[in-house]
C-alpha positions in Angstrom: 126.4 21.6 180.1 123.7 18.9 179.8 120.2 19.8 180.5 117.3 17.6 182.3 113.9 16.6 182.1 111.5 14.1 183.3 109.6 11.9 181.6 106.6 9.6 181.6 105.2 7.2 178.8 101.5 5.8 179.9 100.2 2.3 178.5 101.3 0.5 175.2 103.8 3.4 175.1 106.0 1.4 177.5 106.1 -1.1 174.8 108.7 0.7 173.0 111.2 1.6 176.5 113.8 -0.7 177.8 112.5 -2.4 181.1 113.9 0.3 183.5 111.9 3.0 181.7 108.4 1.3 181.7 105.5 2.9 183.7 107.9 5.2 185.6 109.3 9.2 185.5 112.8 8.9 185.2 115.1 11.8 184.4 116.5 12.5 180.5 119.6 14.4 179.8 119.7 16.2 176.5 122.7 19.1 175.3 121.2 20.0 172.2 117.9 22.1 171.2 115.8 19.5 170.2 112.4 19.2 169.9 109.8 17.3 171.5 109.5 14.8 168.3 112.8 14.3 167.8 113.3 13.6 171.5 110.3 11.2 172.0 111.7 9.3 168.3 115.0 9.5 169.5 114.2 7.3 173.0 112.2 4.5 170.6 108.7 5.7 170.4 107.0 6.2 166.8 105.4 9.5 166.4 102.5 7.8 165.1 101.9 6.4 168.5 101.8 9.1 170.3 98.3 11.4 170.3 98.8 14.0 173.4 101.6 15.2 174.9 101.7 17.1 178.2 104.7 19.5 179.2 104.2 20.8 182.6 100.4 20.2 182.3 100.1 22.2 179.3 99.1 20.1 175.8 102.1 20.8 173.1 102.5 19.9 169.3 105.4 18.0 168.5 107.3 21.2 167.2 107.6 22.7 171.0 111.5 22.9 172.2 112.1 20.8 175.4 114.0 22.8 177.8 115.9 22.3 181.0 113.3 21.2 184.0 110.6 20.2 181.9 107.9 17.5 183.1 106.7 15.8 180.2 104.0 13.1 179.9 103.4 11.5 176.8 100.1 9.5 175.8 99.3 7.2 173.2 95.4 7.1 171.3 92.7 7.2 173.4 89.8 7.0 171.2 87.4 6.7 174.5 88.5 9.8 176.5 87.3 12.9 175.4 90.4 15.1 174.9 89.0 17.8 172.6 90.6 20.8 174.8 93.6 19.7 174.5 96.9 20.0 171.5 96.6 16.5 169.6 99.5 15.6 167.8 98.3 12.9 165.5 96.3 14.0 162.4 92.4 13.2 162.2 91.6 9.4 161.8 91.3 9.0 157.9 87.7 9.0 156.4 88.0 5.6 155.3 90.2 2.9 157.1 92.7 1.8 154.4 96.2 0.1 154.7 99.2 -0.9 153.5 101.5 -3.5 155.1 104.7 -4.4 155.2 106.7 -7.6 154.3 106.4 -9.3 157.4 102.5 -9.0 157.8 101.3 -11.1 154.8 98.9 -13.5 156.5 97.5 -10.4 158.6 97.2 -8.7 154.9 95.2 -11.9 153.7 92.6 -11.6 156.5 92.5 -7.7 156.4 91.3 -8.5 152.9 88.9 -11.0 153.8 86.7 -9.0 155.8 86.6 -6.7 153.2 89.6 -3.7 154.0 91.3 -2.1 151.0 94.6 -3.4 152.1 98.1 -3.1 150.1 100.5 -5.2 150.3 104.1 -6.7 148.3 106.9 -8.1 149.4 109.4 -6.2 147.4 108.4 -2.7 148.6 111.1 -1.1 150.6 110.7 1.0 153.2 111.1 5.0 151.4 108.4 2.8 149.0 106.0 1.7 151.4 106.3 4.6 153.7 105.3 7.2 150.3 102.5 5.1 149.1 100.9 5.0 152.5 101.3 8.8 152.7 99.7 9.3 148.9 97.1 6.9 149.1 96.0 7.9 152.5 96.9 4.8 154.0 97.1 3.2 157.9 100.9 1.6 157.6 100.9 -1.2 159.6 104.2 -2.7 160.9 106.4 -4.7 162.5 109.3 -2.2 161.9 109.2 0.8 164.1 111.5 2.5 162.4 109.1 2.8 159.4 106.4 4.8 161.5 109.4 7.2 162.4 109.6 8.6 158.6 108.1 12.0 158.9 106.3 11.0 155.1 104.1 8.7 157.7 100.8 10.3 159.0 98.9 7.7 160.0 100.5 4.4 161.4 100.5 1.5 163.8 103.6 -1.1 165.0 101.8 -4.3 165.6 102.9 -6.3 168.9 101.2 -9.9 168.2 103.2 -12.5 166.1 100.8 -15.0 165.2 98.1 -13.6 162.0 95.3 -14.5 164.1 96.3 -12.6 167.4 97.3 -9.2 164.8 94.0 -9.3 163.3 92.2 -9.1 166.5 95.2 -6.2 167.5 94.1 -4.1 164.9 90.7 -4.6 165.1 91.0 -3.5 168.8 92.7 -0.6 168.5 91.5 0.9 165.3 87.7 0.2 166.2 87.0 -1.8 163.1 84.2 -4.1 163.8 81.6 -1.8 162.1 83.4 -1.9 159.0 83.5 -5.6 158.5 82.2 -6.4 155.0 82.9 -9.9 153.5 83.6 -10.9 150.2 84.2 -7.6 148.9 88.1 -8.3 148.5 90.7 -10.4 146.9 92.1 -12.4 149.4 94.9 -12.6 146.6 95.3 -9.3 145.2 92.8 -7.0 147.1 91.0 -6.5 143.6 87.3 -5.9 144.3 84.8 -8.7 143.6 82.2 -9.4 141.8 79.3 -12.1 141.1 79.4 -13.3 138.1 77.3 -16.1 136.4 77.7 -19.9 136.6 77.4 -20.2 132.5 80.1 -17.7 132.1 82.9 -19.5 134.1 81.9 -23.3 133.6 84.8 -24.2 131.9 87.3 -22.7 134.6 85.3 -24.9 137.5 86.2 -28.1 138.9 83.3 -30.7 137.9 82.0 -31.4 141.5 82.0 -27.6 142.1 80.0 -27.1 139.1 77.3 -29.8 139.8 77.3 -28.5 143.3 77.4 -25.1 143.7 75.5 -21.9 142.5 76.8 -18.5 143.8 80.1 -17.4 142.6 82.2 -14.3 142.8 85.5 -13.2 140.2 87.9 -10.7 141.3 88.1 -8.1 139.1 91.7 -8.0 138.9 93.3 -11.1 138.9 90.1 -13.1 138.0 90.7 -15.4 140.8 87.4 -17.4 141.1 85.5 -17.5 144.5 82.5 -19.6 145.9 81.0 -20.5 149.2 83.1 -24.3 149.6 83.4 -26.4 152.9 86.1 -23.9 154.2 83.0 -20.8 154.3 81.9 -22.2 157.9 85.4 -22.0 159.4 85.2 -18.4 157.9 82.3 -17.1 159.4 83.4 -18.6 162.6 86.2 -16.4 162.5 84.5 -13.3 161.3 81.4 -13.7 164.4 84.5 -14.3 167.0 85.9 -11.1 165.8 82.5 -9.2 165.9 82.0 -10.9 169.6 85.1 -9.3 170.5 83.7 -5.9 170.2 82.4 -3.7 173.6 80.7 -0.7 174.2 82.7 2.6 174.1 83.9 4.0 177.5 84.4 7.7 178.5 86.6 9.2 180.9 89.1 11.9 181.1 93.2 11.2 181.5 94.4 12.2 184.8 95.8 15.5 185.1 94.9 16.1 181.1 92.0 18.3 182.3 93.7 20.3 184.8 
């Protein structure tokens, strides 16, 4: 005999739910034990999404067993509501905002490492690869691939909507609160080595002629070597980087509905 129960997925939750499903209770037949995880994976949605879920108004972990009749409600991160009472289900936010990416985010990878985030990324990882080194390193995985961020190895993840490089960047930015971190030519844009300034005298011989006449601050990655210097594409940059910090607004509290009852 199949049992019931309702559901409801609230904001960028809905992204993951065919049409019918979006922003609405609708009822969920199950015949198995199962648990609240497995059911919430199971219907499309990334554990790493999720941060509070509510079964008949009471907060639960993702190990509690759904059964027959149950009213579930399922949240995503709300990093400006104070939910501190309540179960959350997703770990801590990492100390330090780290990444790894997978193969279809490497122009989102080149800016991440641009404005200075330790960000890994290679297009020959697969997925067991990627999803192990995020979870060793203590990385964010960022992806296009929901089925990634359901690996139990991943802690900490994100599926990123946008298509176009410059629309992720801003996406992540958003939701993972990252304008305070933005630190400039810290990173190889190639390699995500760490850079350096180094003299003029030492690295003559590996400048173009105009460059070395013209300019006097340089910077090597410590890596790959790759050479670095403020050229006529450093405005467009910095437009970029102060669009970005213009995008960022004052925090917000407020409590979810029915989370505090």
């Amino acid at each position: 005999m199949k049992s019931q129960c309702q559901m409801r997925f609230y904001e960028e939750l809905n992204d993951f739910l065919p049409s019918a499903r979006r922003k609405i209770r609708f009822i969920h037949e199950f015949q198995r034990r199962a648990s609240i995880k497995d059911m919430i994976e199971a219907l499309g949605v990334p554990h790493t999404e999720v941060d509070l879920i509510l079964v008949n108004g009471q907060s639960v972990d993702f190990n509690h067993i759904v059964r027959d009749g149950d009213h579930i409600s399922v949240y995503p991160t709300f990093e400006s509501f104070d939910i501190q009472p309540l179960v959350r289900v997703r770990p801590r936010p990492l100390r330090v905002s780290r990444f790894a990416l997978d193969v279809h985010l490497g122009k989102l990878a080149r800016y991440l490492r641009l404005l200075g985030f330790d960000t890994l990324y290679r297009n020959d990882y697969d997925d067991a690869e990627l999803a192990a080194l995020a979870s060793t390193d203590g990385r964010i995985l960022l992806t296009r691939d929901r089925d990634l961020l359901k690996r139990s190895v991943v802690t900490h993840g994100y599926y990123v909507r946008a298509t176009d490089p410059h629309r992720q960047v801003e996406e992540v930015m958003d939701r993972l609160d990252l304008y305070g971190a933005i630190r400039p030519l810290q990173r190889c844009a190639r390699c995500n080595g760490l850079l350096a300034t180094v003299s003029k005298s030492e690295i003559r011989e590996r400048l173009p002629h105009e460059t070395g006449c013209q300019i006097e601050v340089f910077w090597e990655c410590g890596a790959c070597k790759q050479l670095y210097w403020e050229g006529s594409h450093m405005p467009r940059i910095r437009r970029f980087i102060e669009n970005l910090r213009a995008r960022a607004v004052a925090p917000t509290t407020g409590q979810i509905a029915g989370a505090g009852k």
